[in-house]
C-alpha positions in Angstrom: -52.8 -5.9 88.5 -50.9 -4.6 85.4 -53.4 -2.4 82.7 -52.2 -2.1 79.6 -53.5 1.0 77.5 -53.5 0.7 74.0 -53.5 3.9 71.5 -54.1 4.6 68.1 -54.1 7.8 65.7 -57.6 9.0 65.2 -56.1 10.6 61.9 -53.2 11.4 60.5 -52.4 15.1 62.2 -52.3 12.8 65.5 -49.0 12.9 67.4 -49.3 8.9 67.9 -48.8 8.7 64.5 -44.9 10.3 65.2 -44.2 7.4 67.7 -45.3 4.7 65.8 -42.9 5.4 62.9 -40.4 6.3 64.8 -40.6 3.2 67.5 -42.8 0.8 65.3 -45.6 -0.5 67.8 -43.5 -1.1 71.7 -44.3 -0.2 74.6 -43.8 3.6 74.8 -43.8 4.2 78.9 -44.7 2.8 81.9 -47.3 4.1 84.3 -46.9 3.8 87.7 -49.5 5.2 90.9 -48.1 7.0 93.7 -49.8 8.7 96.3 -47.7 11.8 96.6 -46.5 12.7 93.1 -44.2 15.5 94.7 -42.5 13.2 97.3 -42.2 11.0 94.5 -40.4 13.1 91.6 -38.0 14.4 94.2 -36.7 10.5 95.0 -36.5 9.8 91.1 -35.1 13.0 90.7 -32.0 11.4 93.0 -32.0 8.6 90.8 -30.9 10.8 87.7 -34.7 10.6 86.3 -35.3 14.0 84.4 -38.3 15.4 84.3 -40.2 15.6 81.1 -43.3 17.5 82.1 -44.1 18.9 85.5 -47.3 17.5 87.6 -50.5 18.8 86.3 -54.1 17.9 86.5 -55.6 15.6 84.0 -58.7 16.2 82.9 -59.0 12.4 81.2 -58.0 10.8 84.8 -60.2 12.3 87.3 -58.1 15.7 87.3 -55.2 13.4 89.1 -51.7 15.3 89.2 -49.8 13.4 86.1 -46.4 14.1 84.7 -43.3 12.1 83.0 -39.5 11.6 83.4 -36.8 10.0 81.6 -34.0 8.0 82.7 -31.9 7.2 79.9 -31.4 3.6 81.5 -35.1 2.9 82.0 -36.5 5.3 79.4 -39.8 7.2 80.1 -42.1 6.6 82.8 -45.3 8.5 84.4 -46.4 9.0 87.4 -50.1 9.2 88.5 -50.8 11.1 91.7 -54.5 8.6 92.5 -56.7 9.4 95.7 -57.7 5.9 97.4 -61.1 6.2 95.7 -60.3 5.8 91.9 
């Protein structure tokens, strides 16, 4: 099933705050699950995706690999690198 996750500035020094004035409130990226981020990035990679940031863990998602491209037809997405058990 689809989540949606919703953000807001917890102050005004936040970097949300940068996105919302620039985009107005959108959707900012889509988030998709893979179960081998590397395998992965390398196929979007063929597709002309860019990567924005390089896999790393995330502390806020169970230390998961994470990272972000951009196709300028699509527009940014992120992968989530998710063992069976989360």
């Amino acid at each position: 099933m689809p989540v949606v996750e919703l953000l807001e500035p917890v102050d005004e020094t936040s970097p949300v705050n940068n996105t919302l004035k620039k985009n107005g409130v959108t959707p900012y990226h889509t988030c998709y699950i893979v179960d081998d981020i590397d395998r992965a990035v390398a196929e979007l990679k063929k597709m002309k995706y860019v990567v924005v940031s390089k896999p790393v863990e995330a502390v806020a998602i169970h230390r998961c690999k994470v990272c972000f491209l951009y196709n300028k037809n699509v527009g940014l997405i992120e992968l989530v690198e998710a063992p069976a058990n989360i």
